[in-house]
N, C-alpha and C positions, 0 to 999 in steps of 0.2 A: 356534097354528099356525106363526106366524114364528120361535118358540124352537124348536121340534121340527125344523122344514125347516135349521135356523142349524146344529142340532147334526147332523145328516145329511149337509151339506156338510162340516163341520168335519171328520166320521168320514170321509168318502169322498175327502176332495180335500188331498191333504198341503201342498200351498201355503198352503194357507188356514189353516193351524195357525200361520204366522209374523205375519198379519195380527191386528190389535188390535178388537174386536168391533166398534168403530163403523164403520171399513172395511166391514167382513164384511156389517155390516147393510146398508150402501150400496151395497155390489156387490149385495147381492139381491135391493133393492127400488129404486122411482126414481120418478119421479112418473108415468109414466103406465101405472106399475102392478105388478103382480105381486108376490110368486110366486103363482099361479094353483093352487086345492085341488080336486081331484076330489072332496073329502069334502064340499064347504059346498056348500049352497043357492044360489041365484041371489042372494037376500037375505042371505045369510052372508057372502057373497065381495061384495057391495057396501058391508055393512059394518066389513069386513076393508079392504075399500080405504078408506074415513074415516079408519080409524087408521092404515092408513098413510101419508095425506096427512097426517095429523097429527104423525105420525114422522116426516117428514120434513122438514116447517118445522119442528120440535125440532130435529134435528143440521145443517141445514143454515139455518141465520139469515141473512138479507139484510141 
């Protein structure tokens, strides 16, 4: 879902074509949440948000 939304922006928004992917990820996601899927479940999109609290202690280390 976050790779499909990453490439949507990429195709739509010319800015974002200069930005290096880890950027890109971090502008779209952040800790209290999102991007938000009309497609997934109540339970889909909560577990969509795990990994991406998990993604984000990944690129962002304290």
């Amino acid at each position: 879902m976050l790779g499909g939304h990453l490439i949507e922006v990429r195709h739509d928004d010319p800015d974002s074509v200069a930005k290096d992917a880890r950027t890109l990820v971090l502008d779209l996601i952040h800790e209290f949440g999102g991007p938000l899927s009309g497609h997934l479940s109540e339970h889909g999109q909560n577990a969509f948000d795990a990994t991406r609290k998990q993604l984000i202690r990944f690129l962002r280390p304290s």
